[in-house]
C-alpha positions in Angstrom: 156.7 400.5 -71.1 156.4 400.6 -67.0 157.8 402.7 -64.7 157.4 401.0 -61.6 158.7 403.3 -58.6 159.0 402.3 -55.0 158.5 405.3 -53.1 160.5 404.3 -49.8 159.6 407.4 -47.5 158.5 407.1 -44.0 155.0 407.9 -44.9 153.9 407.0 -41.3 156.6 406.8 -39.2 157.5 402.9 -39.6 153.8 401.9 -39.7 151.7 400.3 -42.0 149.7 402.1 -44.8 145.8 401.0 -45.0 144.1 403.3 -47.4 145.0 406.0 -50.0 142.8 408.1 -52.3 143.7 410.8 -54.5 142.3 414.3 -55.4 143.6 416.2 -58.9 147.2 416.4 -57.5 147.2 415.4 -53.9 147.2 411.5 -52.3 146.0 410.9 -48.8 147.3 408.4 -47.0 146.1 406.2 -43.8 148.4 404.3 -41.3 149.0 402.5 -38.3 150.0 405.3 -36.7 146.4 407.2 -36.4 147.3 409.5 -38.8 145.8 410.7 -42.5 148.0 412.7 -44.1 148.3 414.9 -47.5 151.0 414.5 -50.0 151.3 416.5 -53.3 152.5 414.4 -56.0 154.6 416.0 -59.0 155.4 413.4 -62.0 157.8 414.5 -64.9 159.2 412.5 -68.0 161.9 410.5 -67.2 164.9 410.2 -69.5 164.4 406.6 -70.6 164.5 405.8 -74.0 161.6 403.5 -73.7 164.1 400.3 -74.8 163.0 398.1 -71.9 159.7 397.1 -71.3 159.9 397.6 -66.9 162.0 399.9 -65.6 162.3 400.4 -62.2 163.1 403.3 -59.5 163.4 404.2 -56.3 162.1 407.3 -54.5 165.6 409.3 -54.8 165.8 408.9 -58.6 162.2 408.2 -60.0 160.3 410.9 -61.9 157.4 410.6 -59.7 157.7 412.9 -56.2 155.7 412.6 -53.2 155.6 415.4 -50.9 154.5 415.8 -47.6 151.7 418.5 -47.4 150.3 418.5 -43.9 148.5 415.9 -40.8 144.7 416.2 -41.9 143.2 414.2 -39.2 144.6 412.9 -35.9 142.9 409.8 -34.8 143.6 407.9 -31.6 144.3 404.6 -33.6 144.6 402.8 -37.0 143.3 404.7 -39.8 141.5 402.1 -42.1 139.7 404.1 -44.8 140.3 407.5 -46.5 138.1 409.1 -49.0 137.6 411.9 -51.1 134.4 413.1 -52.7 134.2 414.7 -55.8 134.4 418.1 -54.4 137.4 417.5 -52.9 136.2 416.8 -49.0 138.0 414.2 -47.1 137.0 411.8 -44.8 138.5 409.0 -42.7 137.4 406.4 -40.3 139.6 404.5 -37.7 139.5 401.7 -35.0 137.2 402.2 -32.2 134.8 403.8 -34.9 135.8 407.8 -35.6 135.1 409.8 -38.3 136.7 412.8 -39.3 135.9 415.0 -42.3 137.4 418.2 -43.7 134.8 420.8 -45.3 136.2 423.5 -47.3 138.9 423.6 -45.6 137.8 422.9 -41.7 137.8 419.6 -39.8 134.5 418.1 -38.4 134.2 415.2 -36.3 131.5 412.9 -38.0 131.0 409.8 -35.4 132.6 409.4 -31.9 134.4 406.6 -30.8 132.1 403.9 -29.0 134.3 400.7 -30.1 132.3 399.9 -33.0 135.6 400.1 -35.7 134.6 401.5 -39.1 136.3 400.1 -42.0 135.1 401.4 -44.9 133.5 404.5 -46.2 131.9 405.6 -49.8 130.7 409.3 -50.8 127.2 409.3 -52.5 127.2 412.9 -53.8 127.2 414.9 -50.4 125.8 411.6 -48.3 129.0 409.7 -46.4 128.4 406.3 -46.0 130.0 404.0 -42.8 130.3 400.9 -42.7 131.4 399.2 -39.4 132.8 396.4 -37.4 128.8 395.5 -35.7 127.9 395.1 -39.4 125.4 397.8 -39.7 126.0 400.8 -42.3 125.3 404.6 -41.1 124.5 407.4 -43.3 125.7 410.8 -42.9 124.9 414.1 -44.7 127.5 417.2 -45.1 126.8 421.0 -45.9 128.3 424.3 -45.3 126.2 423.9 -41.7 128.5 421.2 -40.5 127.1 417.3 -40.6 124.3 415.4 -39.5 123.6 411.7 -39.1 120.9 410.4 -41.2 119.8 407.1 -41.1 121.6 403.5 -39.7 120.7 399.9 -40.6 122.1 396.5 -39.5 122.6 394.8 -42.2 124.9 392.0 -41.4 126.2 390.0 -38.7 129.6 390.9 -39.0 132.4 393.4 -39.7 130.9 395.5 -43.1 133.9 395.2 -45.1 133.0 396.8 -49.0 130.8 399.6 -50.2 130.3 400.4 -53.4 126.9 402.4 -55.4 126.1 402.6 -58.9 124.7 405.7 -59.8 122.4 404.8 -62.5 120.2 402.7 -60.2 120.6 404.4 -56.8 121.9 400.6 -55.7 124.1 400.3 -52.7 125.8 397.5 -52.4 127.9 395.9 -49.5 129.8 393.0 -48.6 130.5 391.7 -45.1 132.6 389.0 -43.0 129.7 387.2 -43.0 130.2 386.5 -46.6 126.7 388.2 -47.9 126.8 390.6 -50.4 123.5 392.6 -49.7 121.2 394.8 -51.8 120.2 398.2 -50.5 118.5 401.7 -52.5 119.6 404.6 -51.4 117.1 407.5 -51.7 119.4 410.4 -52.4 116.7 412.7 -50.9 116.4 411.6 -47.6 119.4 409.6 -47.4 117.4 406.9 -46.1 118.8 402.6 -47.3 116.5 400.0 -47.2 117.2 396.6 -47.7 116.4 394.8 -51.3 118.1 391.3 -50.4 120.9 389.8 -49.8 123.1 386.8 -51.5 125.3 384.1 -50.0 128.8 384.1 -51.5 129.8 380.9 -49.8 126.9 378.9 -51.6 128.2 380.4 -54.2 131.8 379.4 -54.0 132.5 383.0 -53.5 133.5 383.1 -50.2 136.5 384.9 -49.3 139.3 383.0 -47.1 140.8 386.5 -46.5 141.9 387.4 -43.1 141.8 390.7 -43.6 138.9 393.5 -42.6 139.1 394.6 -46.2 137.0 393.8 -49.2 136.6 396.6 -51.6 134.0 396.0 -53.9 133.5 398.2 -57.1 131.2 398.6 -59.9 132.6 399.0 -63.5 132.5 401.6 -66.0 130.0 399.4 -67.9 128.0 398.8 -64.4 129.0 394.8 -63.5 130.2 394.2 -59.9 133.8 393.7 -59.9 134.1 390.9 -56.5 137.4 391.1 -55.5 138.7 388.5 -52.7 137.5 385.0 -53.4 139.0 382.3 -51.9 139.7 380.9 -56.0 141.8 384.1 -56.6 139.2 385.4 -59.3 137.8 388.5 -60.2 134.1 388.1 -60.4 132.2 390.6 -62.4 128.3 390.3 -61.8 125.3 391.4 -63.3 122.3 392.3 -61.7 120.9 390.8 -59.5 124.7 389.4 -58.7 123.5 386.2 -58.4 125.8 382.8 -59.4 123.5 382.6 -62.6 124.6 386.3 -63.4 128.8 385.4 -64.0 129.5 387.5 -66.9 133.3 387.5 -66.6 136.2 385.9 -64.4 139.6 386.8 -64.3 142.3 384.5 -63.3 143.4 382.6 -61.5 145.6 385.6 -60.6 148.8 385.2 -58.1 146.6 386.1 -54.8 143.2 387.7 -53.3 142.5 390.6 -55.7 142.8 394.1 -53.4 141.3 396.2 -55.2 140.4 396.8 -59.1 141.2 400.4 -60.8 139.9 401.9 -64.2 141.1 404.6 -65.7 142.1 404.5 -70.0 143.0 401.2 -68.6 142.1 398.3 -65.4 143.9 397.8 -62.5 143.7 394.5 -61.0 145.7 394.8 -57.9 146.4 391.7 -55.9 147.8 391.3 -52.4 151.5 390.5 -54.9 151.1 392.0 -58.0 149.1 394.5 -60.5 147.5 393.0 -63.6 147.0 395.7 -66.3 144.7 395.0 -69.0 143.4 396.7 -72.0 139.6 395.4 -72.2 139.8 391.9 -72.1 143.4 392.2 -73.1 146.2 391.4 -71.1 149.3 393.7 -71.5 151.5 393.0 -68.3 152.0 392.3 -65.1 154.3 393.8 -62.4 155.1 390.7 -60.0 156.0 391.5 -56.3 154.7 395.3 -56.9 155.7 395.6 -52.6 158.0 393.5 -50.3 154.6 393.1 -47.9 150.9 392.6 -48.9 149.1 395.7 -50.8 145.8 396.9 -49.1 144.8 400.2 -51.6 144.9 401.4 -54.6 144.0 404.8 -56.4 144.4 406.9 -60.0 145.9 410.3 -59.3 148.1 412.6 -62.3 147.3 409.2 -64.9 149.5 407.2 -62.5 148.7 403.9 -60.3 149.5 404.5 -56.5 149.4 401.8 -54.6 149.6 401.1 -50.5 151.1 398.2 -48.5 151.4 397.4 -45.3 155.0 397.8 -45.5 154.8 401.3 -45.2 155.7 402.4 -48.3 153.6 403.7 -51.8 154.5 401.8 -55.3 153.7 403.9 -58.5 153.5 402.5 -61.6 152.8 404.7 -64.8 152.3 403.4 -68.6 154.7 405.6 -70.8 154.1 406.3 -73.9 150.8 404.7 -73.8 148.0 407.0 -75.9 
């Protein structure tokens, strides 16, 4: 059975929500409003028999409570990206190109603001990895001595809207407005990317027809590229070298552009509308109309499915009694 909560707070004061990651117990959230902010999130069972297969609430009677923790970061305008590595630091990006982090408990400012807006960041172990609006991708390193910038490379001709690394091969991999999905090792000595090549979606048919700045890429648990956004409303997974010969997989035609795609004991296929749940290649439901505006995140925290919009508000949806 699904629960399916909408969480109808004022998460950022009226504005829209772009990005939300989670840590163990806590979600951060990114808005409109220049804000990333820190919510604990307490689930309990609710006291539904289990007789219908959806069952919906809102946030004054779902099982599932967000609460506000504290303003992390205060940027000047949109947040569009929030991360947390796997020790728990935090960083965020905004329009005009800042970057905050938190260390162990104490907020350093990464990149200033020179107009360049960064969209998207990935952790690589303790490497943070920008990618911005001029299309080139900067590398950053963190430590207990603060943060230092690494290395930068232009790698495309527009906005740098996906990041994504697979661990196994040191491959970086990022896709951009300019609908090229490029190559890059990253040496996780030095820091240092260099270009290995670069493939164009449109001659693939892959070209995405979304007007949005976001386009987040992801590698899955068995290592193919999950391409979200294509202008056919398919999930793409690639092999390497992510070429139109290497298809493996497509899913859909789903309902819209696919946001985002989340693994955990199960996928995640969230789409601008809806989230597709499937069980390997199994389908076992769908939650239409998951928000009353377009969805732009989505992230695993407490075994649940959080998921942003840029209606302001967080949908949940959790699996019960699912083993």
């Amino acid at each position: 059975m699904f629960e399916v909560t909408t969480h109808n707070l004022y998460f950022h004061d009226q504005s829209s929500i772009f990005s939300l990651d989670s840590f163990q117990d806590l979600l951060c959230t990114g808005g409109g409003d220049g804000v990333a902010r820190l919510w604990k999130i307490e689930s309990s069972e609710s006291s539904s028999t289990g007789s219908t297969f959806l069952e919906y609430f809102t946030a004054l009677d779902s099982p599932i409570k967000i609460s506000y923790l504290s303003d992390l970061h205060t940027h000047s305008r949109t947040v569009n990206c929030v991360r947390f590595s796997r020790n728990g630091d935090l960083a965020s990006c905004s329009d005009g190109g800042k970057i905050f982090v938190t260390l162990s408990g104490k907020i350093v400012s990464v990149r200033e603001a020179d107009g360049k807006d960064c969209y998207e960041l990935l952790w690589i172990d303790n490497f943070l990895v920008a990618g911005l609006s001029c299309g080139t991708i900067e590398v950053f390193k963190t430590s207990e001595q603060g943060v230092c910038k690494l290395s930068s490379l232009k790698i495309h001709s527009d906005t740098v809207q996906g990041l994504t690394y697979r661990n196994t091969s040191s491959l970086l991999v990022s896709v951009g407005k300019d609908n090229l999905l490029a190559l890059m090792d990253f040496n996780l000595e030095t820091g240092e990317i260099s270009k290995i090549s670069t493939n164009n979606l449109a001659a693939y048919n892959l070209a995405s027809t979304n007007r949005g700045f976001y386009r987040r890429i992801s590698f899955s648990k068995d290592g193919l590229l999950q391409l979200v956004s294509c202008k056919t409303n398919l999930l793409i997974n690639l092999s390497h070298p992510y070429r139109e010969l290497h298809w493996l997989s497509k899913v859909g035609p789903l309902d819209s552009d696919t946001i985002r795609v989340v693994e955990d004991k199960l996928t995640y296929i969230v789409t601008k509308k809806s989230v597709y749940v499937y069980e390997e290649s199994n389908l076992k439901g769908c939650v239409e109309n998951i928000s009353f505006k377009s969805t732009t995140d989505a992230t695993m925290c407490c075994g649940i499915l959080f998921v942003s919009s840029l209606d302001g508000f967080i949908s949940s949806l959790k699996l019960k009694n699912y083993a």
